[in-house]
C-alpha positions as CSV (number, residue, x, y, z in Angstrom):
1,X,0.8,-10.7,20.1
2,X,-0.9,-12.9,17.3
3,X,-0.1,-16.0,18.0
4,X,-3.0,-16.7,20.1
5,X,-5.5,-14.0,18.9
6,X,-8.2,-14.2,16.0
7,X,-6.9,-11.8,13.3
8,X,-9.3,-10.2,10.7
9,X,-7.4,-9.4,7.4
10,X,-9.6,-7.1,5.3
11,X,-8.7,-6.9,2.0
12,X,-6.3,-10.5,2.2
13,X,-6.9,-10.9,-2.0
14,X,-4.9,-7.5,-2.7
15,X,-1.0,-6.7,-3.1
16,X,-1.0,-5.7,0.6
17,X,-3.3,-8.3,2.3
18,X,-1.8,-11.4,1.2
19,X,1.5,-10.5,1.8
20,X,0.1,-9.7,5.3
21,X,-0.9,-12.5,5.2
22,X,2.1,-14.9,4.3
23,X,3.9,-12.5,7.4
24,X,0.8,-13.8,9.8
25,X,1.1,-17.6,8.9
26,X,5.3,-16.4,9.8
27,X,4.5,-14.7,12.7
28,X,2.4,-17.9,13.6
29,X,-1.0,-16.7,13.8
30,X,-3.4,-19.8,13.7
31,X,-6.4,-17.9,13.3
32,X,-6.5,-15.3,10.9
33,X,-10.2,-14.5,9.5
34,X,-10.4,-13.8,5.9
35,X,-13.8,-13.1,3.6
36,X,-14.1,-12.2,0.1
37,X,-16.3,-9.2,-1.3
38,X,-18.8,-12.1,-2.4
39,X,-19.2,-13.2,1.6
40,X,-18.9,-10.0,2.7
41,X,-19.3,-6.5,1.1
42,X,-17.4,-3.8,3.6
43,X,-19.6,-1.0,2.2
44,X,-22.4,-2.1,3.5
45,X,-23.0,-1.3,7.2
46,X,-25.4,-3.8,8.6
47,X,-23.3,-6.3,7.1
48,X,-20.2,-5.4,9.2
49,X,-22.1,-5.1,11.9
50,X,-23.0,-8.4,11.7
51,X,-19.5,-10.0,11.0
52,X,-18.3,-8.1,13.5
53,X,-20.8,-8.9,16.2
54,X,-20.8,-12.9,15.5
55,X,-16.7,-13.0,15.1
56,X,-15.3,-10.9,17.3
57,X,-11.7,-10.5,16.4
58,X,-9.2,-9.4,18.9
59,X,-6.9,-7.5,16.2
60,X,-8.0,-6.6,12.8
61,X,-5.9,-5.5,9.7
62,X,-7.8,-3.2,7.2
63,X,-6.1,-3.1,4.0
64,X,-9.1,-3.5,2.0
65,X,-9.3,-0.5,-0.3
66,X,-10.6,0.4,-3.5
67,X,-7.3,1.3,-5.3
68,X,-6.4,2.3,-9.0
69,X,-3.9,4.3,-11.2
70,X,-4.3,8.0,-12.2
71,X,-7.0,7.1,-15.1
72,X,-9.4,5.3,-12.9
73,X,-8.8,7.7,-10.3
74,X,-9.7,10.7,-12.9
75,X,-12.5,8.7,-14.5
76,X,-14.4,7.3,-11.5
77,X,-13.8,10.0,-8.3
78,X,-17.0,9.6,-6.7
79,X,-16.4,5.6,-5.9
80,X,-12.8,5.8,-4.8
81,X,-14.4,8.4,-2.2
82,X,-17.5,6.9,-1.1
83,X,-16.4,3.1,-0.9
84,X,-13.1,4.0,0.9
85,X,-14.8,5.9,3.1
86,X,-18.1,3.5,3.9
87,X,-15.3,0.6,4.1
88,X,-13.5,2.5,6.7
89,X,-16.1,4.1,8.5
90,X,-17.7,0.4,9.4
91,X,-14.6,-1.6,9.9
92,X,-13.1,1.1,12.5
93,X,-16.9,2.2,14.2
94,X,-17.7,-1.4,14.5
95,X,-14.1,-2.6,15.3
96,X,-15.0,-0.4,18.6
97,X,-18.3,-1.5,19.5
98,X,-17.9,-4.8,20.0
99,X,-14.7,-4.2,21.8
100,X,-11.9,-5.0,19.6
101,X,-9.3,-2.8,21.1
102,X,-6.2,-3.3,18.2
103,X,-6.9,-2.3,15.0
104,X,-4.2,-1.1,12.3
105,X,-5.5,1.3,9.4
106,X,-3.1,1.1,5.7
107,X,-3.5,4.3,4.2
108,X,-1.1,5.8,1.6
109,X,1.4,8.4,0.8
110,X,-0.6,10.4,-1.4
111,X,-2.1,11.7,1.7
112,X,0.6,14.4,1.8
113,X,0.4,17.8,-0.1
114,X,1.4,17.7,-3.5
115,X,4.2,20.5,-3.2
116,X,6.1,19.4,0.1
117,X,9.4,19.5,1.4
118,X,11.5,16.2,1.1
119,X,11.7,13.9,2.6
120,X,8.0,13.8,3.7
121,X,7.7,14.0,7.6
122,X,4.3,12.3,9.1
123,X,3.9,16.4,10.4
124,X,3.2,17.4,6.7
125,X,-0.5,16.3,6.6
126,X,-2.7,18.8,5.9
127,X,-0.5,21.4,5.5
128,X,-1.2,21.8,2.0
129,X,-3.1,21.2,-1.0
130,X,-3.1,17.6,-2.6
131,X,-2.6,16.1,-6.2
132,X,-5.6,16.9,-7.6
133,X,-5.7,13.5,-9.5
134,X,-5.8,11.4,-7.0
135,X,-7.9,13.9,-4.3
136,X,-10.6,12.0,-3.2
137,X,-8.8,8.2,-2.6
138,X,-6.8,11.0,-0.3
139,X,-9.5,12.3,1.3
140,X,-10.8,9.0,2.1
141,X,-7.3,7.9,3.4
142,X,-6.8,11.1,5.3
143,X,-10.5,10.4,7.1
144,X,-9.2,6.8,7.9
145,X,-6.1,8.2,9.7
146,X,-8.6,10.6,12.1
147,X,-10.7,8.2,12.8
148,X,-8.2,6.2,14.3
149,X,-7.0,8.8,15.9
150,X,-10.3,9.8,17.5
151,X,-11.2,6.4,18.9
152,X,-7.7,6.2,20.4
153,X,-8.0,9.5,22.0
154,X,-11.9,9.7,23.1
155,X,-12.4,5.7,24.4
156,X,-8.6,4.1,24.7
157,X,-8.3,2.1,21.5
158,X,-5.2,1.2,20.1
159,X,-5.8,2.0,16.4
160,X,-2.5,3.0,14.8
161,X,-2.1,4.0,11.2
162,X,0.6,3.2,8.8
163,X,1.6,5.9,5.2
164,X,3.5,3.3,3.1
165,X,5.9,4.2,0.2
166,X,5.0,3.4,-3.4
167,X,4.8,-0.4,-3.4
168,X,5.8,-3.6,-5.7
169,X,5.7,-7.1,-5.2
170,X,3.6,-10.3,-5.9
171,X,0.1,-9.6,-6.5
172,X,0.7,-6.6,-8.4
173,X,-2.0,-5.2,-10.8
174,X,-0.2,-4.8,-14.2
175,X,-3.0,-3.6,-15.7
176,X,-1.9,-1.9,-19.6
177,X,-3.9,0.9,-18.3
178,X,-4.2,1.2,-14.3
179,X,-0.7,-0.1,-13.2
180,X,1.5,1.4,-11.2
181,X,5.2,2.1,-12.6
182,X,7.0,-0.9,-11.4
183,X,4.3,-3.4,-13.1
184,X,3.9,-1.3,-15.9
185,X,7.5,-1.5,-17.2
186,X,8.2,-5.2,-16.2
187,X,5.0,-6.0,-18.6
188,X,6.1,-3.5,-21.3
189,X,9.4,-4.8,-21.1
190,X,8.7,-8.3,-20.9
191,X,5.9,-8.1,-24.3
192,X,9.0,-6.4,-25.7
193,X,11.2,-9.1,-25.3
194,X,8.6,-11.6,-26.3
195,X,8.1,-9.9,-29.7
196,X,11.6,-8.6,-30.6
197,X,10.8,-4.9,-30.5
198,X,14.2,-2.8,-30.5
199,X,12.5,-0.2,-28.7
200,X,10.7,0.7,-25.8
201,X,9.2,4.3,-25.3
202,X,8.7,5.7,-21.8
203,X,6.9,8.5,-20.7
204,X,8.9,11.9,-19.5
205,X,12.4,12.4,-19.1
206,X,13.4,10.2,-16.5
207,X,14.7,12.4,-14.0
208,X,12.0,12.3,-11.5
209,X,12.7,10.3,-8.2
210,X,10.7,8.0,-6.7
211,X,10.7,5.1,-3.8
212,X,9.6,1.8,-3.7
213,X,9.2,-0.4,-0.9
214,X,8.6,-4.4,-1.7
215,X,5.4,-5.4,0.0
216,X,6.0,-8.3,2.2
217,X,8.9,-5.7,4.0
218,X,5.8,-3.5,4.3
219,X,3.6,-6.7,5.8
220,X,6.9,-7.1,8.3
221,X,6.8,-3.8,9.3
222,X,3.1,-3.6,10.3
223,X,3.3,-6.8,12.1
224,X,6.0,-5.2,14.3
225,X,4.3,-2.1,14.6
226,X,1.4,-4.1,15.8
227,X,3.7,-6.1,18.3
228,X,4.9,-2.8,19.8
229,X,3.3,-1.9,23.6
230,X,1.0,0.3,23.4
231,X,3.6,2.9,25.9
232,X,6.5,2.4,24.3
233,X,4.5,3.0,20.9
234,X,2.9,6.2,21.7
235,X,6.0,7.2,23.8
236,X,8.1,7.2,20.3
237,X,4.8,8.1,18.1
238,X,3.0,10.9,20.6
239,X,0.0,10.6,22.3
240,X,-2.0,11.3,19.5
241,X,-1.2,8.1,18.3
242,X,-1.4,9.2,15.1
243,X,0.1,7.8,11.3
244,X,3.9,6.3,10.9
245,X,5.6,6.6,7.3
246,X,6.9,2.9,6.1
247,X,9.6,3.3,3.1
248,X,12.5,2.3,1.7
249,X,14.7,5.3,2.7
250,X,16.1,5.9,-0.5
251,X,14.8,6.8,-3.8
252,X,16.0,6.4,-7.7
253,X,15.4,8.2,-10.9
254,X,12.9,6.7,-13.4
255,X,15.5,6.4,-15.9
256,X,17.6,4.1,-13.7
257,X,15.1,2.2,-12.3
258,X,13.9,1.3,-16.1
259,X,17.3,-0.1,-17.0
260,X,17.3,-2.0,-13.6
261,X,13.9,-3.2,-14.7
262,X,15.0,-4.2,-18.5
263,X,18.2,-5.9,-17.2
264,X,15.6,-7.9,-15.0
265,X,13.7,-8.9,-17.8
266,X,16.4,-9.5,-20.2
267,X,15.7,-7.2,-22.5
268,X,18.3,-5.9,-24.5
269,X,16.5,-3.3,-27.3
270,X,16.8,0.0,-26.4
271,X,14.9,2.8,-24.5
272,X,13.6,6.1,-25.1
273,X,12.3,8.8,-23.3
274,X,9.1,10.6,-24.8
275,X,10.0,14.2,-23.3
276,X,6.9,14.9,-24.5
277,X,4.5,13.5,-22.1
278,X,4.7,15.1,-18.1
279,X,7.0,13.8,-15.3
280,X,4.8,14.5,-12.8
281,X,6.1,16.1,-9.1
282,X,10.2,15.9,-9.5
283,X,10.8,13.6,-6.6
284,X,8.8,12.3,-3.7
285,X,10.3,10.8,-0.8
286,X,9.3,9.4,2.4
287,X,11.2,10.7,5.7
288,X,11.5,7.3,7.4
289,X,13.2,8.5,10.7
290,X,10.2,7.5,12.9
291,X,10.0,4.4,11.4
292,X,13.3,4.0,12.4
293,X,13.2,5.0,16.0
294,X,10.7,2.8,16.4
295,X,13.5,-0.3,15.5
296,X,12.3,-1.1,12.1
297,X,14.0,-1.0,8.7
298,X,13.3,-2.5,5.2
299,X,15.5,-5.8,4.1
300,X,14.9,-6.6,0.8
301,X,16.7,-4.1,-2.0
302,X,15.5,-3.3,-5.0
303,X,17.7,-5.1,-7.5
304,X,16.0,-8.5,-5.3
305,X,12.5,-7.3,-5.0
306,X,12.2,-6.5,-9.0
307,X,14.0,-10.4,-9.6
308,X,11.0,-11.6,-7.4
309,X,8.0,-9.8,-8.8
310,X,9.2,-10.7,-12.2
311,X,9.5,-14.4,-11.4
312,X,6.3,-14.2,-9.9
313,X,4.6,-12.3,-12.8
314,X,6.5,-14.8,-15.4
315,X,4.6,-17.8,-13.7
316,X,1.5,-16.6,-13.3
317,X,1.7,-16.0,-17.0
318,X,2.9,-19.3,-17.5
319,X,0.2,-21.1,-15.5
320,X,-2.4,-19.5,-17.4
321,X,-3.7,-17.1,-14.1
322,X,-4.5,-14.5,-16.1
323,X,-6.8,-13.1,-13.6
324,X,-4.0,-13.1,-10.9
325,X,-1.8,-10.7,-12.8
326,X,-4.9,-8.1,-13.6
327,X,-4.4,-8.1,-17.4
């Protein structure tokens, strides 16, 4: 399918988008159309318009997103709504008026209600009420999803949506303040090792499960998502064409994927758990079954995917990119 079609990646300096984009250069794409924020500002509607209107790609991937941890997304709610949404809302109305009829929309598992029965089905959206922490990004994500979903149903586009698991890989933000917990640890671990520390506080108890998906298995499954005809797609999905869950399948408690991260690392002090500070929801848990039927399952295990997002963090360090890491 891409081989011979101009592909817009939006978003191709994040996590996801590169990755996507080392799978397209794989899949063999030889056009693939990418733009930073200083040549183009997705919030801004005449301006994608524009873009749209002079390039005219035949597929576009949106991963552009304005993302963050739980403090940013507490401190600054009003932008994680308003620039997801204007960044969606003019990437997928546009994507239809001048006729691009593939589109794939990256949203995010926090779409589902906070209290919901595990493993989470796609058939759990809007069933209940959502984190409050995190309930505009949601929103936002949730409003992507219908759109797409609209323009398939009322004019015969083939936007499809994908709900991936918590991710890790290259490109992470290990932010001291905004990372997720994957980039978190490996940073708090590896400054521990640098400076000898014997111990290493985390938060909670421990117990809580989580999943984690490494990101270029997420860029290999929207590709083949993407390379799916649209009837067998919708025959598996429904006619709705609506969202797909991409995740790992199986989940791990904090406390062993800590060790699995220190033993990555090398570090050898010991770790505590502050039972003091929250756990958040007990598990969460992707049901993956769709995903499946659709021929499609994750490669890359964890124990791998933490060695390579270390290595990758370790040289960036090492090369002086600070800005590449997020510190």
């Amino acid at each position: 399918m891409h081989t011979e079609k101009r592909v817009f990646l939006a978003g191709h300096n994040g996590m996801v988008g590169s990755a996507l984009h080392r799978a397209l250069l794989k899949e063999g794409c030889k056009e693939i159309i990418t733009l930073g924020r200083g040549e183009l500002d997705l919030t801004n509607q005449a301006a994608v318009e524009k873009f749209l209107y002079q390039e005219k790609p035949d597929i576009i991937y949106l991963a552009a997103a304005k993302v963050g941890g739980v403090f940013a997304n507490n401190e600054y709610p009003a932008e994680f709504i308003y620039e997801n949404l204007m960044i969606q809302n003019n990437l997928i109305h546009y994507a239809h008026k001048v006729g691009v009829q593939n589109l794939l929309f990256l949203g995010s598992s926090c779409i589902y209600p906070r209290i919901c029965p595990q493993p989470i089905v796609e058939g759990a959206l809007l069933q209940g009420g959502l984190e409050p922490t995190n309930e505009p990004y949601a929103v936002a994500k949730i409003a992507g999803i219908k759109l797409c979903e609209a323009y398939s149903r009322q004019y015969g586009r083939d936007y499809r949506s994908v709900m991936p698991t918590n991710l890790y890989g290259p490109g992470d933000n290990f932010h001291f303040e905004n990372s997720h917990v994957i980039p978190a640890l490996i940073r708090r671990f590896h400054e521990a090792k640098s400076t000898g520390e014997p111990e290493v506080v985390i938060w909670g108890t421990g117990t809580p499960m989580r999943e984690f998906l490494y990101v270029d298995d997420l860029a290999e499954a929207c590709i083949y998502i993407m390379n799916m005809r649209q009837g067998l797609y919708r025959s598996i999905v429904g006619e709705k064409n609506s969202h797909v869950n991409v995740g790992y399948g199986k989940d791990c408690s904090i406390e062993y994927l800590a060790k699995k991260i220190a033993a990555t690392v090398g570090y050898s002090g010991s770790l505590k758990f502050d039972t003091s500070k929250p756990d958040g929801t007990p598990r969460k848990l992707l049901d993956t079954s769709l995903l499946s039927e659709l021929g499609w399952a994750p490669k890359t295990m964890l124990g791998q995917g933490l060695r390579n997002t270390y290595e990758w963090y370790s040289s960036s360090l090492k090369g002086g990119s600070v800005s590449s890491v997020r510190t």
